[in-house]
LUMLO-974831 format. One record per residue (C-alpha): residue number from 0; residue in three letters; x, y, z. Coordinates in Angstrom, 3 decimals, decimal comma. Layout:
 pos code     east    north       up
 NUM  ALA        X        Y        Z
...
***
This chain:
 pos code     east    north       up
   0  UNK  -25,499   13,138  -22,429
   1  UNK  -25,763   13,138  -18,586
   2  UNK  -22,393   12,824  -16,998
   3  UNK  -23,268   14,248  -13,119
   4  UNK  -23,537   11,553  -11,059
   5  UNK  -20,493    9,339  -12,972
   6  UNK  -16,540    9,787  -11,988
   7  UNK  -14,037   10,759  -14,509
   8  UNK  -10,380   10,956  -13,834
   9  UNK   -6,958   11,700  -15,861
  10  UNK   -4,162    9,378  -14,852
  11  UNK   -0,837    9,588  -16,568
  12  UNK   -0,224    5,717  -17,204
  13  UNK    3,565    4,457  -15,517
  14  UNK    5,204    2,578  -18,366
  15  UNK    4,978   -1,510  -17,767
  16  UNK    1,434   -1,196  -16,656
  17  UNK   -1,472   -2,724  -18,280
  18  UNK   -4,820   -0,778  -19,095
  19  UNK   -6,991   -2,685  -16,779
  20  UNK   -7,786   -2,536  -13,430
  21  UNK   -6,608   -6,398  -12,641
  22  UNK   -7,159  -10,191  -14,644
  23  UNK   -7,802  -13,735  -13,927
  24  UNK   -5,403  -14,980  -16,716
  25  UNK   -2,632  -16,593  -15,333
  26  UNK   -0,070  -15,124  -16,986
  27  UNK   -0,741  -11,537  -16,089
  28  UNK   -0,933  -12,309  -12,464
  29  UNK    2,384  -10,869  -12,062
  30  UNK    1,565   -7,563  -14,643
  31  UNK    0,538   -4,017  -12,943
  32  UNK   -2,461   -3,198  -13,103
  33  UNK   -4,622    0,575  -12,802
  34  UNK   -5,863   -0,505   -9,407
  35  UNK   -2,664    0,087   -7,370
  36  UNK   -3,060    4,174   -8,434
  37  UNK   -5,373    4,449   -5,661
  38  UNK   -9,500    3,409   -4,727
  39  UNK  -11,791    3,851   -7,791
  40  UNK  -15,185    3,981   -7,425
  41  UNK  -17,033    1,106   -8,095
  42  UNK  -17,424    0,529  -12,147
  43  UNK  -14,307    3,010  -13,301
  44  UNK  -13,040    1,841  -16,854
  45  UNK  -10,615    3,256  -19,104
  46  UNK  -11,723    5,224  -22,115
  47  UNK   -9,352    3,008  -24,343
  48  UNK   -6,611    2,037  -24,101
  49  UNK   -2,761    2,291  -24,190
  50  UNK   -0,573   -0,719  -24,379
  51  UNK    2,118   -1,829  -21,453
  52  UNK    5,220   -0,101  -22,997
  53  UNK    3,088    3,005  -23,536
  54  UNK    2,650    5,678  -21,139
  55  UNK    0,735    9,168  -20,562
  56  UNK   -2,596   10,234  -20,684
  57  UNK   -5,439    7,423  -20,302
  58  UNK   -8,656    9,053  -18,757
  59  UNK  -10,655    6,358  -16,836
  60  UNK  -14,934    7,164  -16,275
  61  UNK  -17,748    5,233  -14,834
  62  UNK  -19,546    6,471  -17,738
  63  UNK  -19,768    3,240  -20,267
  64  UNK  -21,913    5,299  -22,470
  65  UNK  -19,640    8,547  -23,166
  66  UNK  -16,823    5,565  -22,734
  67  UNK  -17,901    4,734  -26,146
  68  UNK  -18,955    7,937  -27,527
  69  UNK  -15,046    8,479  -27,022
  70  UNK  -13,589    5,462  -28,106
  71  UNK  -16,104    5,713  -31,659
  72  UNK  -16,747    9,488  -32,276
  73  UNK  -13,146   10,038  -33,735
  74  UNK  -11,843   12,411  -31,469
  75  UNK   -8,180   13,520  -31,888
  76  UNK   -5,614   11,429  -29,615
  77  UNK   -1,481   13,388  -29,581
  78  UNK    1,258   11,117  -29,074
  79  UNK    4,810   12,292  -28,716
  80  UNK    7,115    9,412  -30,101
  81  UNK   10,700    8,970  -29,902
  82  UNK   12,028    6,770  -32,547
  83  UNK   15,491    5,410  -34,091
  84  UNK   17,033    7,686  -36,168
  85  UNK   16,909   11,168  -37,559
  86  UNK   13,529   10,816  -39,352
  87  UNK   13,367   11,710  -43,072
  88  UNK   10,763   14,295  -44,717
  89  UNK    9,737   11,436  -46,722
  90  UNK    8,941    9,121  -44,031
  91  UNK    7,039   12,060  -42,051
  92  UNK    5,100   12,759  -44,963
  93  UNK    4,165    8,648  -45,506
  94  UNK    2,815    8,724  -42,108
  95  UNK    0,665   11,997  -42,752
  96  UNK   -0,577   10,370  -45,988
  97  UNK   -1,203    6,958  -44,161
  98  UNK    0,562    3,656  -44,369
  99  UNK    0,201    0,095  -44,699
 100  UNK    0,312   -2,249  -41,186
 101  UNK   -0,485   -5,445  -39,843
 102  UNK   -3,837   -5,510  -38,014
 103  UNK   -5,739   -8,727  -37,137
 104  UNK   -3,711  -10,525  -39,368
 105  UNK   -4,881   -8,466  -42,585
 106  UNK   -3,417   -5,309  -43,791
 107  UNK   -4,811   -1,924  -43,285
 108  UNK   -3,986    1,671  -44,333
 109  UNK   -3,914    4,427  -41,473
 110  UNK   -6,405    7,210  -42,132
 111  UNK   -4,182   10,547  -42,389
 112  UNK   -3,282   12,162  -39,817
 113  UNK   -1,122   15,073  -38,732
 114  UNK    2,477   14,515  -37,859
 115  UNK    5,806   16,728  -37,488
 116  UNK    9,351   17,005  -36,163
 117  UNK    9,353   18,410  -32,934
 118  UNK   12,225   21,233  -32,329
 119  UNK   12,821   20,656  -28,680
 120  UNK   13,181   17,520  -26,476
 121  UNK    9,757   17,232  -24,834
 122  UNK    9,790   18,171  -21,004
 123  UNK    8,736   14,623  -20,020
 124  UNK    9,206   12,673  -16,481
 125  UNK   12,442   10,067  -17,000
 126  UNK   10,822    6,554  -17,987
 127  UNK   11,351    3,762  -15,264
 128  UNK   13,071    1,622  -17,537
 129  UNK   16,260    3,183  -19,484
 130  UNK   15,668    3,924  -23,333
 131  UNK   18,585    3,294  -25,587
 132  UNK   21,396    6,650  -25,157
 133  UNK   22,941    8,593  -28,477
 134  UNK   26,228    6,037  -28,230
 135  UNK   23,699    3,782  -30,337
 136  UNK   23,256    6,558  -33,368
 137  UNK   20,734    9,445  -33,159
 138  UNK   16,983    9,458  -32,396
 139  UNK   14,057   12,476  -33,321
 140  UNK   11,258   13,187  -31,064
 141  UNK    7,787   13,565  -33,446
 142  UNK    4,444   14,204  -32,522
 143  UNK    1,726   12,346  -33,949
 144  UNK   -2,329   12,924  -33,745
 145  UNK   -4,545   10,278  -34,947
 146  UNK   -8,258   10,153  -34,896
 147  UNK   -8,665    6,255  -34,762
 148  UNK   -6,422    3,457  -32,350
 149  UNK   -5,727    0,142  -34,040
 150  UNK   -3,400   -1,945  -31,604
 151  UNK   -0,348   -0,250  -31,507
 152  UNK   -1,088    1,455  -34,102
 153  UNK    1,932    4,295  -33,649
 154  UNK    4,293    1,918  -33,054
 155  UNK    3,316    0,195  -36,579
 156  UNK    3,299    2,879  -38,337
 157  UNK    6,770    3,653  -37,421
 158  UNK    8,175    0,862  -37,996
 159  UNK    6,795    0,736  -41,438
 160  UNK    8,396    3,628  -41,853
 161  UNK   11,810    2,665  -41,437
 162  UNK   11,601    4,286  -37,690
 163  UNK   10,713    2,360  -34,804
 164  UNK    9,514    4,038  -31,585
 165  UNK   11,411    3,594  -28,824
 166  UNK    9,611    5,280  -26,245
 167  UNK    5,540    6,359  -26,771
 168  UNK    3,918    9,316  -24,396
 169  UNK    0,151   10,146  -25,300
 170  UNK   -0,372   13,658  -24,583
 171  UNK   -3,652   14,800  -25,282
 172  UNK   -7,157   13,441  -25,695
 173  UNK   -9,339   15,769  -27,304
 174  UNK   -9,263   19,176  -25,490
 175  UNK   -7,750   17,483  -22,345
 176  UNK   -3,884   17,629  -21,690
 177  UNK   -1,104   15,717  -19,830
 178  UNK    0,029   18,803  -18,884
 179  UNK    2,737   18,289  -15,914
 180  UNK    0,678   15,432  -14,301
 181  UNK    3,938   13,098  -12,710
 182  UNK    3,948    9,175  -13,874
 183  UNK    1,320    7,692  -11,901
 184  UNK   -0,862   10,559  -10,596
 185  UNK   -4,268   10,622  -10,849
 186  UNK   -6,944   14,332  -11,222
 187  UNK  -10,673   14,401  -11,121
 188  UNK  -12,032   15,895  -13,677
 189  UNK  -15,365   17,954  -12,834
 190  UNK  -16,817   17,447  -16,716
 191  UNK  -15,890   15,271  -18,928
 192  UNK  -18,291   17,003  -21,889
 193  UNK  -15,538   19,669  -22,510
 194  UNK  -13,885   16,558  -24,963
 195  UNK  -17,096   16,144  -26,993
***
């Protein structure tokens, strides 16, 4: 796969912002959009996607082809989710088993995947708009790594679960990190291969 004359970048998506770089639909005219991070070259897309009240690591190419290489070949994508309530061994292992959503408007089962507790608060830039404090009961950080991304998938899963996300950070796309990109920066990347 040739990949030296396209563009790849990793971004680190601002919460409220859409995956796109703008839209003619009316209603999103007054949405944010990946455009206002800075000047693309002409043809950058995102290699999926994450939805508006998702943030972290999106990684954007002018590559269509390895675009869908990505998006198809099952590579693994890290989330770290912060949901309501101190999560239960049971639920954790539900989610690593797989578990029934809403998708299309037909149910699906999640493939497994790997998920656990996380001991420490991720080291994570403060999220624009205020998440719920401990007054309202407690919360658990957990990691999740999935190799497929069904519409909100996380967030479903979750929920069906008994623990609803609150606040969703992808971290890692294959080999590449977040690392301690701030919200809204954007890196070249010299070779996007090293994810393959």
């Amino acid at each position: 796969m040739d990949t030296n004359n396209h563009h790849h970048f990793k971004i680190y998506k601002p919460y409220g912002m859409l995956s796109q770089f703008s839209s003619n639909a009316s209603k999103e005219q007054n949405k944010r959009f990946l455009a206002e991070l800075g000047n693309f070259p002409e043809g950058t897309m995102p290699i999926g996607r994450l939805d508006e009240k998702s943030e972290g690591l999106l990684l954007l190419t002018t590559d269509g082809k390895l675009s869908d290489h990505v998006n198809q070949s099952g590579i693994e994508k890290e989330y770290y989710a912060l949901v309501d309530g101190e999560i239960s061994a049971k639920a954790i292992l539900q989610l690593c088993n797989g578990v029934e959503i809403g998708f299309n408007g037909k149910k699906y089962m999640t493939k497994p995947c790997k998920v656990f507790k996380l001991d420490t608060i991720p080291n994570l830039p403060t999220r624009s708009k205020k998440i719920r404090d401990a007054r309202h009961g407690p919360t658990t950080w957990i990691s999740i790594t999935l190799t497929e991304g069904k519409f909100r998938q996380v967030r479903k899963m979750t929920s069906a679960v008994g623990f609803p996300t609150l606040r969703l950070v992808r971290i890692r796309v294959g080999n590449i990190y977040l690392e301690d990109l701030s919200v809204g920066a954007v890196l070249p990347i010299e070779n996007l291969k090293q994810i393959l």
